[in-house]
KEKE-3310 file (N, C-alpha, C; in steps of 0.2 Angstrom, whole numbers, plus 5000, padded with zeros to 4 digits):
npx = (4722:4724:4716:4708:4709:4710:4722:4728:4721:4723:4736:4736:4729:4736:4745:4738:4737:4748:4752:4749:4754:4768:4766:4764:4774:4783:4780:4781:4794:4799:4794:4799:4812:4810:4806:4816:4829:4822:4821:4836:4840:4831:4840:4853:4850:4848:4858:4868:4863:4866:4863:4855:4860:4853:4848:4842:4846:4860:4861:4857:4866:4882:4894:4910:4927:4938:4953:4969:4978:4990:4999:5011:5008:5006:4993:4997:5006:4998:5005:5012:5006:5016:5026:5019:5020:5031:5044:5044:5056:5070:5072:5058:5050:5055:5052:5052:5052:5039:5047:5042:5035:5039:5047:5059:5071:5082:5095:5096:5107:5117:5109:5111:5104:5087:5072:5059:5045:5036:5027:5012:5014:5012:5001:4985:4982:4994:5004:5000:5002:5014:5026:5028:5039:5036:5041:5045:5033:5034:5027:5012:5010:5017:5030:5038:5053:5054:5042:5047:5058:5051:5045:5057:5061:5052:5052:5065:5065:5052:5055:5044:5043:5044:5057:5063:5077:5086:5086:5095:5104:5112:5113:5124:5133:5150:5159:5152:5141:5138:5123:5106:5095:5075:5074:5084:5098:5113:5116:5121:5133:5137:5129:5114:5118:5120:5106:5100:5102:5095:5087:5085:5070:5061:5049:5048:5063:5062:5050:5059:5069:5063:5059:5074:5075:5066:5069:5082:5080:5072:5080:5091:5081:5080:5092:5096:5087:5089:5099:5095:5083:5078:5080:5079:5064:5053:5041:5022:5016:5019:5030:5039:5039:5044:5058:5062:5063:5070:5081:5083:5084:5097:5104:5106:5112:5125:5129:5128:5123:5105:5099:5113:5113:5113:5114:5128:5132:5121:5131:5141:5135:5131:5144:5149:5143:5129:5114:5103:5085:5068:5056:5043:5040:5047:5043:5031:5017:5020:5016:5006:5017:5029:5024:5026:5039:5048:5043:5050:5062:5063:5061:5073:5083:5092:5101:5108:5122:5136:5144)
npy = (4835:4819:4804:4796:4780:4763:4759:4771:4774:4768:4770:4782:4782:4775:4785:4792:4789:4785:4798:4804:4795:4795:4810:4808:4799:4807:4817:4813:4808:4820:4826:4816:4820:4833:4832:4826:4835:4844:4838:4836:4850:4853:4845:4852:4863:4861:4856:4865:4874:4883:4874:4884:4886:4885:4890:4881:4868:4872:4869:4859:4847:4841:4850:4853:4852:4866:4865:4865:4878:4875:4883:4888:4897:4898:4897:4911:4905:4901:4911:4907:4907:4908:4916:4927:4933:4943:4936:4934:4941:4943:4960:4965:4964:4972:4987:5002:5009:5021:5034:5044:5040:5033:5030:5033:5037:5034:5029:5009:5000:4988:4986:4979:4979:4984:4980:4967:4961:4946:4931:4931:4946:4952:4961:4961:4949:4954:4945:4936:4943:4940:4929:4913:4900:4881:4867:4852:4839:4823:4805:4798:4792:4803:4802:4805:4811:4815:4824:4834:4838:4842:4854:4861:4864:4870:4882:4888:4892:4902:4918:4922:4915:4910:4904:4907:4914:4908:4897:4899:4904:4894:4887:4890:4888:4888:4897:4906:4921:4933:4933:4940:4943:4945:4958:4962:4959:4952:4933:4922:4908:4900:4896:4894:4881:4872:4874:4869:4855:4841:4836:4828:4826:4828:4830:4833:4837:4848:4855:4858:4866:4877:4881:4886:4895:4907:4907:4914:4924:4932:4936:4945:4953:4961:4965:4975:4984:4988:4996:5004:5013:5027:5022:5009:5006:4999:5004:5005:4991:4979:4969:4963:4969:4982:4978:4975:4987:4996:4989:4993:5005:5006:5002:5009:5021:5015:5010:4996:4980:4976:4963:4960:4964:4965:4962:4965:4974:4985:4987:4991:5005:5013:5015:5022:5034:5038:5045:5037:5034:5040:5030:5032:5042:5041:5030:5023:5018:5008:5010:5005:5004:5004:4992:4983:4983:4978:4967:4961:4963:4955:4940:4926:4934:4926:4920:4928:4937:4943:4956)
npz = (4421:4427:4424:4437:4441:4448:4454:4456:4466:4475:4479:4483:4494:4502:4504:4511:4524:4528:4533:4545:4554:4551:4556:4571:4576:4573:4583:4594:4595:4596:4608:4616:4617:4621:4632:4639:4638:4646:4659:4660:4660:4670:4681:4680:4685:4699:4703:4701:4708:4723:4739:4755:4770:4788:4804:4810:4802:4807:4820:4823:4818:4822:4829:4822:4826:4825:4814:4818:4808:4793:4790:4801:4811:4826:4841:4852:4869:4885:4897:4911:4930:4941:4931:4931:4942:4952:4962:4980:4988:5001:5003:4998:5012:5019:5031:5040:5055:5062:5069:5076:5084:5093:5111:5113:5102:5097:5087:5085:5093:5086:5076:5059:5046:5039:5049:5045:5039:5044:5044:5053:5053:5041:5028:5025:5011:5006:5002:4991:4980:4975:4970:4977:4977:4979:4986:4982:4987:4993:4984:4991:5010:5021:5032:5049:5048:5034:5034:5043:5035:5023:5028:5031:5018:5014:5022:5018:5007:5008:5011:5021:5030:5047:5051:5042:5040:5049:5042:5031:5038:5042:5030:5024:5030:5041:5039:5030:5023:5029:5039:5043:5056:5057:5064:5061:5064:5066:5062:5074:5068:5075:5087:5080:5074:5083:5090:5078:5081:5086:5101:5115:5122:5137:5151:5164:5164:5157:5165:5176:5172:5164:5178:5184:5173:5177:5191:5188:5180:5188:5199:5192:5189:5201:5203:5193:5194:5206:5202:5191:5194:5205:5222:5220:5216:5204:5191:5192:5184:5170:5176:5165:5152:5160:5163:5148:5140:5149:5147:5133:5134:5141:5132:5123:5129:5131:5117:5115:5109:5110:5115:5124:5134:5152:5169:5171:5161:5165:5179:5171:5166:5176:5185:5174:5177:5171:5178:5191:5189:5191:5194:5190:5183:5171:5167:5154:5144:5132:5114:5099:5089:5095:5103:5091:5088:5100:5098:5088:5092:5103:5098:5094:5098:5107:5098:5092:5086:5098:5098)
capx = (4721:4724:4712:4706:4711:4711:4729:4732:4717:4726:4744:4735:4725:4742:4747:4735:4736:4757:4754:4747:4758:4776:4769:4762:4781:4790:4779:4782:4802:4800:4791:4805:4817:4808:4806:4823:4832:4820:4823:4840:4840:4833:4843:4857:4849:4848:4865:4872:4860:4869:4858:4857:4861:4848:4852:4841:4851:4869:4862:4855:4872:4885:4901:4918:4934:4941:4958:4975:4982:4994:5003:5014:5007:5003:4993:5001:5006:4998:5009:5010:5005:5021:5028:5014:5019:5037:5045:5044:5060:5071:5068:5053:5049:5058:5048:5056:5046:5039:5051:5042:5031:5046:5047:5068:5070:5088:5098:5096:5116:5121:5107:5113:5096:5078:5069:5056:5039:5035:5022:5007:5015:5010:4996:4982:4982:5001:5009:4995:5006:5021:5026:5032:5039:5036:5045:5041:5030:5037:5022:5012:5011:5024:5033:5040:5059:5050:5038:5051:5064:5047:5045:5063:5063:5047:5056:5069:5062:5049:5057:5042:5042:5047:5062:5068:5084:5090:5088:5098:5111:5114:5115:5128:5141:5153:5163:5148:5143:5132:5113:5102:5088:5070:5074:5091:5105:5117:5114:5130:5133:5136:5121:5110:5119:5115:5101:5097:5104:5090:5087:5079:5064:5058:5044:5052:5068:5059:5050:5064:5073:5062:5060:5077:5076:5062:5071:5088:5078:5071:5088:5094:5078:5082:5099:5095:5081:5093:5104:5091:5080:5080:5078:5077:5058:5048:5033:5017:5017:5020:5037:5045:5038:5047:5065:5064:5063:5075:5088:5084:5087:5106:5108:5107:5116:5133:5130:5127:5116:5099:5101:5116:5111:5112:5116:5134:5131:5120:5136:5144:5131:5130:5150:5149:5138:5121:5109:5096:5077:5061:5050:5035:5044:5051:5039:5025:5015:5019:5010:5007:5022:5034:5025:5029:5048:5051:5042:5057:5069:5065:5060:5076:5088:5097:5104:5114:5128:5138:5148)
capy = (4831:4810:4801:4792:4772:4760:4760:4778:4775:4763:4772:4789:4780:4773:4790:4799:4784:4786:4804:4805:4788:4799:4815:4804:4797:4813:4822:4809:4810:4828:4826:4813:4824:4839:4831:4824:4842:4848:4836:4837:4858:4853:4842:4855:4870:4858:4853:4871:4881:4881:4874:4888:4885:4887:4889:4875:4866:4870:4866:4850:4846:4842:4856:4850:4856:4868:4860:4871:4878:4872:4889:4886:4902:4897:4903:4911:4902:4905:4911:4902:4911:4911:4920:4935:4938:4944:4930:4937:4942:4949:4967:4965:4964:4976:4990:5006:5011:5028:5033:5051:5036:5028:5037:5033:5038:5034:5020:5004:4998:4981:4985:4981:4979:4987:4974:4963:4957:4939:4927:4937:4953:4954:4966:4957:4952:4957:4940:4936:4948:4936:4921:4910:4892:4875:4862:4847:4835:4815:4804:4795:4795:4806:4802:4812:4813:4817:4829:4838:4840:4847:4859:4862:4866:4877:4887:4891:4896:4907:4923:4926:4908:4914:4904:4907:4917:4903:4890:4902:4907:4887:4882:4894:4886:4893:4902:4908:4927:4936:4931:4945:4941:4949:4960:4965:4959:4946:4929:4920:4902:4891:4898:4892:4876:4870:4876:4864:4848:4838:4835:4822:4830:4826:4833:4833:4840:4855:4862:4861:4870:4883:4886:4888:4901:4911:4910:4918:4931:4938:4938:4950:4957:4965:4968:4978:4988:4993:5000:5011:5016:5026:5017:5002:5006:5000:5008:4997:4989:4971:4969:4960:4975:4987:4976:4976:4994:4996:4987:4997:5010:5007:4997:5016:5024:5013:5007:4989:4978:4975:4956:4958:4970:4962:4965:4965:4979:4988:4990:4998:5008:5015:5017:5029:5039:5039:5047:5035:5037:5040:5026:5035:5050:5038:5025:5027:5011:5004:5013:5000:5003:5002:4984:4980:4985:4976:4960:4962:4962:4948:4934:4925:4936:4920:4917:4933:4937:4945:4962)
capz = (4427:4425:4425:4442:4441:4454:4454:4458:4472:4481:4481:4488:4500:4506:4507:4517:4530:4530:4534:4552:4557:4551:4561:4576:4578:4576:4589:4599:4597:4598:4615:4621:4619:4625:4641:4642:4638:4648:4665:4660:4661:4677:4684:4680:4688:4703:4705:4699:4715:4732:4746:4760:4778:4787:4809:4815:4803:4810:4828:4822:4816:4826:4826:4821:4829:4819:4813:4818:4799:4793:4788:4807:4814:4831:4844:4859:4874:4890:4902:4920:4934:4943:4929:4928:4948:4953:4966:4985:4992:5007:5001:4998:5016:5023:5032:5044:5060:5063:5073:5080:5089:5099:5118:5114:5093:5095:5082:5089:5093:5083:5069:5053:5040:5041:5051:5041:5042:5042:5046:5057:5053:5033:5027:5022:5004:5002:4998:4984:4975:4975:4970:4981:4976:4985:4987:4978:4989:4991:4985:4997:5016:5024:5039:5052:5044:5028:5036:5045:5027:5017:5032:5033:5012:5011:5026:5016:5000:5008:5017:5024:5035:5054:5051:5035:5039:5052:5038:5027:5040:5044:5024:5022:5033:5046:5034:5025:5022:5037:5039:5047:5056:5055:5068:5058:5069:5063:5068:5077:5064:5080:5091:5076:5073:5089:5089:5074:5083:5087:5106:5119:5126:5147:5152:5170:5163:5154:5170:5178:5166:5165:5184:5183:5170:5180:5195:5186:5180:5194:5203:5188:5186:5207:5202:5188:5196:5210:5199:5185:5196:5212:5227:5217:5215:5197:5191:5190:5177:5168:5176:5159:5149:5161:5159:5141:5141:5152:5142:5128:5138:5144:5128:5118:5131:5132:5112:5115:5107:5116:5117:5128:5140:5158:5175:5173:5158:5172:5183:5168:5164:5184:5185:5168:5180:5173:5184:5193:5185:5193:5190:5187:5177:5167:5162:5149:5142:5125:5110:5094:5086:5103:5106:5088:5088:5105:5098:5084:5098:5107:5093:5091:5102:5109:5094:5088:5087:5102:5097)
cpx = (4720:4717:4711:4706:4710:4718:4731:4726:4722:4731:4741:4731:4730:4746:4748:4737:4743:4758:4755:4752:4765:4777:4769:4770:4785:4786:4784:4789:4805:4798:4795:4811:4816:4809:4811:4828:4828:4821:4830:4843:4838:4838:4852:4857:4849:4853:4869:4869:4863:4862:4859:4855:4856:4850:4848:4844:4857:4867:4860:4862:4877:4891:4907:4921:4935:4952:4963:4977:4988:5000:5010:5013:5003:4999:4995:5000:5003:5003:5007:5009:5010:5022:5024:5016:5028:5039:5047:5051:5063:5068:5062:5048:5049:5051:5054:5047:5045:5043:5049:5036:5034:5046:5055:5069:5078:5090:5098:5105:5114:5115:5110:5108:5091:5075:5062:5051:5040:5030:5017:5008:5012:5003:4990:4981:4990:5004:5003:5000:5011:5019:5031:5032:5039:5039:5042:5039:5031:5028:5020:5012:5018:5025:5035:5045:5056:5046:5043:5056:5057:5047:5052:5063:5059:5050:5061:5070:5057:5052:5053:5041:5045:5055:5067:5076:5088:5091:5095:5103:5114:5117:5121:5134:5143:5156:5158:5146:5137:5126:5111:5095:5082:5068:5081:5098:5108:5118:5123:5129:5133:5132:5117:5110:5118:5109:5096:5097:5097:5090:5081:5076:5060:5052:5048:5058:5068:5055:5054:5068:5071:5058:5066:5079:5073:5065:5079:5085:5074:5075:5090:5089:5080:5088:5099:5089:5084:5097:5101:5089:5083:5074:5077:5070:5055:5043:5028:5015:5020:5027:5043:5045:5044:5055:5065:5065:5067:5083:5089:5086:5095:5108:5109:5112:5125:5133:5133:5123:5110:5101:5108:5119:5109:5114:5123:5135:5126:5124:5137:5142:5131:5137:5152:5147:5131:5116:5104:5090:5074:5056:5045:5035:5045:5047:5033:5023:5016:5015:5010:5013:5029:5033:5027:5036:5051:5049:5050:5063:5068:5062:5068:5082:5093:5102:5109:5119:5132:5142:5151)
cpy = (4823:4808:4794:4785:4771:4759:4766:4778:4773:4768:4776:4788:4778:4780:4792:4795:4783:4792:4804:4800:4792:4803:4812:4802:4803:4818:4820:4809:4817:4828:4822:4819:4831:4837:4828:4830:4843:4843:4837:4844:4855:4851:4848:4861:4866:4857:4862:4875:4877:4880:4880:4886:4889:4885:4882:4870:4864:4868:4861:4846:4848:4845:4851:4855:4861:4866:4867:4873:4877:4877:4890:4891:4900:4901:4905:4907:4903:4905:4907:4907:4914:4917:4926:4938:4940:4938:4934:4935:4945:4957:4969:4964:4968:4983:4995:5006:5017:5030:5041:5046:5031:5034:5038:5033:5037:5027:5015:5001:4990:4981:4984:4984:4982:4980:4973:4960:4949:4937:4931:4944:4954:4957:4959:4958:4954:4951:4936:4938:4944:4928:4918:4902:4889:4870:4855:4840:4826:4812:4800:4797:4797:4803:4804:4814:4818:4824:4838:4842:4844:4854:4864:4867:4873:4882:4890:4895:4900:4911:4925:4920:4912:4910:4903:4911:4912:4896:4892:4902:4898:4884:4885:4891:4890:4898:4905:4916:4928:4936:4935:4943:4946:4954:4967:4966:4953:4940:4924:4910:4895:4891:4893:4884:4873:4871:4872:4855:4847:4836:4832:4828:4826:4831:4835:4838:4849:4859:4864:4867:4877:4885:4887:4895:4906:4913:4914:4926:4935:4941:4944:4956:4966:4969:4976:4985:4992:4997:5006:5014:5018:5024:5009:5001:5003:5002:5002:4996:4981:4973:4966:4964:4980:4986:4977:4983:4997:4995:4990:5002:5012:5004:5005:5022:5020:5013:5001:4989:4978:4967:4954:4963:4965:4963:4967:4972:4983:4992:4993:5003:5013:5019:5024:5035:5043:5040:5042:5037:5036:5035:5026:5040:5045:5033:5027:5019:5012:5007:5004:5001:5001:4992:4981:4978:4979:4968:4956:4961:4958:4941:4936:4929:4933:4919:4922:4934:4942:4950:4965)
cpz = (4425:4426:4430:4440:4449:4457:4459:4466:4477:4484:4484:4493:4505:4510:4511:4523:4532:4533:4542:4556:4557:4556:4569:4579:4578:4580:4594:4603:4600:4604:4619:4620:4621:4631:4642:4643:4645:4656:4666:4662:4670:4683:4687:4684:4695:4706:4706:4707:4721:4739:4751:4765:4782:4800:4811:4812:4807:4818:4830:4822:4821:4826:4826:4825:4824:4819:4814:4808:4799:4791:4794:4811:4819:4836:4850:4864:4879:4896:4909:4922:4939:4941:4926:4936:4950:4960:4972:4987:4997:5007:5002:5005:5022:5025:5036:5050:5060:5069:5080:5085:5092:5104:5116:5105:5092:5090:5087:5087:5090:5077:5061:5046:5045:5043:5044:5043:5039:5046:5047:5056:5044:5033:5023:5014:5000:4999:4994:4978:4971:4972:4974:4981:4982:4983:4984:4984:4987:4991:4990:5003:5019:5032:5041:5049:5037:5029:5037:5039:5024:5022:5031:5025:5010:5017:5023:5011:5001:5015:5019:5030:5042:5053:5045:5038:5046:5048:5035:5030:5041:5038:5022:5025:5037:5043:5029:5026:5028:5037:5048:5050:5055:5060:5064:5060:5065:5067:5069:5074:5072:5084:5087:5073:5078:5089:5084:5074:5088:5097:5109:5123:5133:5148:5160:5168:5159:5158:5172:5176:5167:5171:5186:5180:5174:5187:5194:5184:5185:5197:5199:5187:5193:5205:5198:5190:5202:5208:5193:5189:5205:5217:5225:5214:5208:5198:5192:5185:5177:5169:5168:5156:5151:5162:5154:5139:5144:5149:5136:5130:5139:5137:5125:5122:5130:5123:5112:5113:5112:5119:5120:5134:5146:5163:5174:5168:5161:5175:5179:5167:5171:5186:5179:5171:5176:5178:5185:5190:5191:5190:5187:5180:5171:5162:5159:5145:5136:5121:5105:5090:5092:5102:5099:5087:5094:5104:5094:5088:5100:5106:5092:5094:5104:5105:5089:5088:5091:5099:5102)
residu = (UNK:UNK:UNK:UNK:UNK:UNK:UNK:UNK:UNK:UNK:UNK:UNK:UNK:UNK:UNK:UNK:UNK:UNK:UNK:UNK:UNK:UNK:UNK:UNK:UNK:UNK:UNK:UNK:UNK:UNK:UNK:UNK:UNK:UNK:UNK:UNK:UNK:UNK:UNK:UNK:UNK:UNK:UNK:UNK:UNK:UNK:UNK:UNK:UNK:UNK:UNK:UNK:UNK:UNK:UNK:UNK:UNK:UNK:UNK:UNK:UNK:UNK:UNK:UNK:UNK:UNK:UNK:UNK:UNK:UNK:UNK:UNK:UNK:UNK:UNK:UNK:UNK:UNK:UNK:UNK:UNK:UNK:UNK:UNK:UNK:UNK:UNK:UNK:UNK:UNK:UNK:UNK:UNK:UNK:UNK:UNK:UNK:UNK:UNK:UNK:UNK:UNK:UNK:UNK:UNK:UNK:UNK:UNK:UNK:UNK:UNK:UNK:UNK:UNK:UNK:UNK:UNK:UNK:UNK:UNK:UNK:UNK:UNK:UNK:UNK:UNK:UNK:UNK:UNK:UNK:UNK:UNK:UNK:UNK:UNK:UNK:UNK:UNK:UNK:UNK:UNK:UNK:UNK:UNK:UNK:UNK:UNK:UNK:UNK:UNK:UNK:UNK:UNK:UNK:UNK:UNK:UNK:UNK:UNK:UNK:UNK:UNK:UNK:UNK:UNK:UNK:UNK:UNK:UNK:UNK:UNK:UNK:UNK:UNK:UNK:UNK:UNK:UNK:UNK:UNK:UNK:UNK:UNK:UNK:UNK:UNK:UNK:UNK:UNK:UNK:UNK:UNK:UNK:UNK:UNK:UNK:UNK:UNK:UNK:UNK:UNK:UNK:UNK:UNK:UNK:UNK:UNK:UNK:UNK:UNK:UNK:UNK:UNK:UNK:UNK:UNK:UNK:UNK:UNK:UNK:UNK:UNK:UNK:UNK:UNK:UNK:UNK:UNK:UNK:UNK:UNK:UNK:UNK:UNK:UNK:UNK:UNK:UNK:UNK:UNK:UNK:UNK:UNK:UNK:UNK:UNK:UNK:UNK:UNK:UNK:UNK:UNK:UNK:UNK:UNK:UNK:UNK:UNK:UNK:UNK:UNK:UNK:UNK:UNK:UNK:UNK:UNK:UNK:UNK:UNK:UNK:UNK:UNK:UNK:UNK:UNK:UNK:UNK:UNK:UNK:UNK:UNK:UNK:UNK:UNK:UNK:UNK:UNK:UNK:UNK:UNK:UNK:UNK:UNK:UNK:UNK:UNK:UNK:UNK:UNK:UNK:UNK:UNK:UNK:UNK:UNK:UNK)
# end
C-alpha cells in the first residue's frame, strides 16, 4: 500500500466529491427522460383510444342531413295520387234496374245503353274511388265568360257532371258518332246545338211561356185520358205521375220511344184496338225504383232523338 502524501489526498478528495455530482446528473437525465417517454406513452394512449358517444351528447349536437350516395341508386318516386286511382268513366257508371220491381218489366223502346248514375244518384263514397281530372283554373278573378268556359271544361271531363254527355254530344259535331244520354237514348245533335245558343231572358216572356206550356198540357193531358181510360176517368192521384205512366204504357205497346208518346200517338194506339183501362185496376203508386227509372226518363227528354 503507497504511502499517504498530500498529493494523493488531494486527487481522492477530488474524486469522492466528482462522484455524487456524475450520479446526481445522470439521475436526473434518467428522470427527464423517464418522464418524457412516460408523458409521451401517454399522450400516445390518448390519441390512439376512441372517445365514446355518449346520447346526451348526440342530442346536444345538432343532426346532419344525411347526404344521397353517390353510387346513383335512388330512392323510389312517390307516385301521384291520380295515378294510384283508375280515371272515372262512362262504364263505370252504368247500373241496370231490378226489373221484378217494375209494374210494366217490358224493354223500354228507343233504349240503346244501360242508363247511368250521375250527380245526386252516386252511392256515398263511390267517386273517392276515381280520378277525375280538372281543368286548369285561369289566375285571378274570374268573370262570367271565364266562369262559364271552366264550368263548361269540368263538365266534360267529369261523366258524372248532369251535363256531361250534352257537352260530349255538342263537341263532336253534326257528323260525329251517337251520344247517349243518362237515361240511354241518343241525343238529336241539333236539339242540343240549340240548346247551347245563348238566349235573351224576360222575366215577363218566361211566364208567359210557361203558362202556355201548362195550358198545352192539360189540353193533351184530356185528350189522352179519354182515350186510355174508360170513360175518360183517372185514378187519384198526382195527375203528372199518372201521364207519365201512361205513356210508358202506350210507348211499350206500339214500340215507340217514351219521349214521343203524345195525344196524336194515343189515337194510334186506340185505332190498333187496345182495350180501354180501369183507372183504379190499373194504377198502383210508384215503388223506389219505378220513381227512379221515370226520373231517368224525363231528365233531358226534349233533347233526343226522334225514331
Amino acid at each position: 500500500m503507497p504511502r499517504r502524501t498530500r498529493a494523493n489526498a488531494s486527487s481522492s478528495a477530488s474524486a469522492h466529491a466528482s462522484t455524487p455530482t456524475n450520479q446526481t446528473s445522470a439521475n436526473a437525465e434518467n428522470n427527464t427522460s423517464s418522464s418524457t417517454s412516460g408523458s409521451s406513452a401517454q399522450k400516445t394512449a390518448a390519441r390512439g383510444r376512441k372517445r365514446k358517444s355518449t346520447e346526451a351528447d348526440s342530442s346536444d349536437r345538432p343532426g346532419r342531413k344525411k347526404q344521397a350516395r353517390a353510387s346513383g341508386t335512388a330512392d323510389p318516386e312517390e307516385v301521384p295520387d291520380e295515378e294510384c286511382r283508375p280515371r272515372l268513366t262512362t262504364p263505370d257508371l252504368e247500373f241496370d234496374y231490378d226489373r221484378s220491381q217494375l209494374r210494366d218489366p217490358r224493354a223500354t223502346p228507343g233504349r240503346v245503353k244501360r242508363p247511368r248514375r250521375e250527380g245526386g244518384d252516386l252511392p256515398a263514397g263511390f267517386k273517392q274511388r276515381f280520378y277525375v281530372p280538372e281543368p286548369e283554373k285561369p289566375k285571378g278573378r274570374l268573370n262570367a265568360f271565364q266562369k262559364d268556359e271552366l264550368f263548361r271544361q269540368q263538365a266534360f271531363l267529369d261523366p258524372s257532371e248532369t251535363f256531361h254527355d250534352l257537352y260530349v254530344c255538342h263537341r263532336k259535331g253534326r257528323a260525329g258518332a251517337p251520344t247517349y244520354d243518362s237515361a240511354g237514348f241518343r241525343l238529336d245533335w241539333k236539339k242540343v246545338d240549340e240548346w247551347m245558343k245563348p238566349k235573351p231572358f224576360s222575366r215577363s216572356s218566361a211566364v208567359k211561356g210557361m203558362e202556355r206550356a201548362l195550358e198545352r198540357h192539360a189540353r193533351e193531358e184530356r185528350v189522352m185520358y179519354d182515350i186510355f181510360f174508360v170513360d175518360g176517368k183517372g185514378p187519384k192521384a198526382e195527375s203528372s205521375d199518372v201521364t207519365n205512366y201512361m205513356r210508358d204504357h202506350v210507348s211499350k205497346d206500339l214500340g215507340i220511344p217514351w219521349h214521343q208518346i203524345g195525344p196524336k200517338q194515343l189515337v194510334k194506339w186506340g185505332e190498333k184496338g187496345f182495350p180501354k183501362l180501369k183507372a183504379e185496376e190499373w194504377w198502383q203508386e210508384p215503388n223506389e225504383v219505378e220513381e227512379q227509372r221515370m226520373l231517368k226518363m224525363l231528365s233531358g227528354g226534349s233533347l233526343r232523338k226522334d225514331l
